[in-house]
Each structure stands twice: as C-alpha cells, then as structure tokens.
N, C-alpha and C positions, 0 to 999 in steps of 0.2 A: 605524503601520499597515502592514500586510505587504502585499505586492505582487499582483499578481493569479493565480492560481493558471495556471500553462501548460497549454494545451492536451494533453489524453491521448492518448499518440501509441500505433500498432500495435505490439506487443513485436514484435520478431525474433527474434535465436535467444539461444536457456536461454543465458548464463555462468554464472552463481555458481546452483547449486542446495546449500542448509547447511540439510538437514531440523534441527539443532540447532544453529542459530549462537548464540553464546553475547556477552551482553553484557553491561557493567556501566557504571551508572551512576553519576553523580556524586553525590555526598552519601548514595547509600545504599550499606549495609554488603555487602549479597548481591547478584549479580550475576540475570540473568534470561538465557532461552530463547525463541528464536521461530522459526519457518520462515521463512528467508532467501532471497528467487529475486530476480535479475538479469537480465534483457533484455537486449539491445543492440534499440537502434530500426533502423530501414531507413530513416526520414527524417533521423538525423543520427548519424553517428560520434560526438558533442561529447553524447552523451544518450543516458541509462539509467533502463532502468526498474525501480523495486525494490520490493518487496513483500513487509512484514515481516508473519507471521501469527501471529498470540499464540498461546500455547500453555498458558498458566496457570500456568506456573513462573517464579516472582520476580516482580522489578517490571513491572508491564504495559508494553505498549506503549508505550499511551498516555501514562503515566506518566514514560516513558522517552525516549521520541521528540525529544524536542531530541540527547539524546546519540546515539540511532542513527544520526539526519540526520547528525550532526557525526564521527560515523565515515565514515561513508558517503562522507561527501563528502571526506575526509579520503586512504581506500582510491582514491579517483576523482578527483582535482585536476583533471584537466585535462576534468572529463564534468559536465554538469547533471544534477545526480541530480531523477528525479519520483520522489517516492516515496506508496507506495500503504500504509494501514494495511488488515489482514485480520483480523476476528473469528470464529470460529465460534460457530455457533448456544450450544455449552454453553461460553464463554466470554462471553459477551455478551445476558447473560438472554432468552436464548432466541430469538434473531434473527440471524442471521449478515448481516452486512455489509462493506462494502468504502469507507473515504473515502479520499480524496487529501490530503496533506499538503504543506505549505507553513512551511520556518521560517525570518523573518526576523529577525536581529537578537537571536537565545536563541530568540526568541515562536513559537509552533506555531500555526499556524490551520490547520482541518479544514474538507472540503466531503463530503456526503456522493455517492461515488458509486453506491451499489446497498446496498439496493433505496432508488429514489428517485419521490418523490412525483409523481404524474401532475401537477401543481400547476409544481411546479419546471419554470424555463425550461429548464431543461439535460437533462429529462429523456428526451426520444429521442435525444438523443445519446447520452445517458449509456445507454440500455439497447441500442443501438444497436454502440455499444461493448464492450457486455458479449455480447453475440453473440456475438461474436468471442475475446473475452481470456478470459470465463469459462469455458469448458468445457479452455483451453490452461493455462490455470493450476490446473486442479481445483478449483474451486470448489465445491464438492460440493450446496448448498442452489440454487446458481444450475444447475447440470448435472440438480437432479430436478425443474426445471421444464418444461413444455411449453415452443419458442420460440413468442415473443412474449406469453407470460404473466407478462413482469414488472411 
C-alpha cells in the first residue's frame, strides 16, 4: 500500500525549466520527451515541486513515471520530490489534466488533481489550488477558463 499522498504545497521560484527533457526508461528500447519544470517551495528547503508534461514522444509518462520519480529523486537526494503528472488536451483524448503522483516501493499511485469532481472531498482545495499554480505554470485549458469555473 503506498502512503498517503502529501499535501500540494505553493511552487516558489522556476529551478529546472527542460521544455525537452529527455528520458529513458527501463526495459524499453527508445527513450521519451516531456516538459520538465521544478519549484522550490517557500514552506520547506527539503521540497520540490516537479511537473512532468507529456508531450507524445516515446514512452508516456505515465508509462514511465516510476523511472522519472527514480531520477528525480535521484537528481535531489537530499529534497522530497512531489511530483505532478501534466496531460494536454490532444494527449489525453481530449481532456487536459493534472494528477499528483506518489511512488512507493516501484508502485505509482495517482490522485487526480484537475479538473476534479465537485463530488471529491478534496475538491476546493484542489481548485483552490489551481487558482493559484495554474495560470504560473501555463496550463493553458485551466488559464481559458473563467476563475472559479472549475
């Protein structure tokens, strides 16, 4: 069972912005491309916020996401990486979204953060949040919405 997903902290300021970071996963033969952006938080030195955006070259994210976490953290020993997965709309049959990731132990567990079900307990926080990080991140389907029409 993986642990409980940490609270989404405020980005700070840009470190790593890699519009092509490039990666390559274990057991497959071709590597893959994603939009790579880094945080620093302002509530802890020891936490970064990372946010890999698929791009539709190679192996997806998703597909991938043990080995990026295990870079990530790899690149940042001494930092709690939270890391954020990012689809766009023509990546993700035509939805663009944002979950949080969590991998313990190889295992990846996903929570979605945006757009998130008025049902979901999490969800004013969660769009609450998005106020704030989406339009600094570009999020582009979350930036052509009116605020508070998530």
């Amino acid at each position: 069972m993986n642990p409980p997903f940490p609270n989404l902290p405020p980005p700070g300021d840009l470190i790593v912005d890699e519009p092509f970071w490039q990666y390559q996963p274990l057991y497959v033969t071709s590597g893959g491309a994603a939009h790579l952006r880094i945080w620093a938080t302002p509530a802890s030195r020891k936490q970064l916020l990372a946010m890999v955006t698929e791009l539709g070259l190679g192996p997806s994210i998703t597909n991938s996401i043990e080995h990026i976490w295990r870079v990530l953290a790899g690149q940042h020993p001494e930092s709690e990486i939270i890391l954020l997965e990012h689809y766009l709309a023509a990546e993700s049959l035509g939805e663009e979204h944002l979950d949080q990731v969590v991998v313990h132990q190889g295992t990846p567990d996903w929570r979605r953060i945006w757009p998130t079900s008025p049902i979901n307990a999490n969800a004013a926080a969660f769009n609450r949040w998005m106020t704030s990080f989406g339009p600094l991140a570009g999020i582009p389907a979350f930036q052509a919405k009116p605020s508070g029409g998530h």
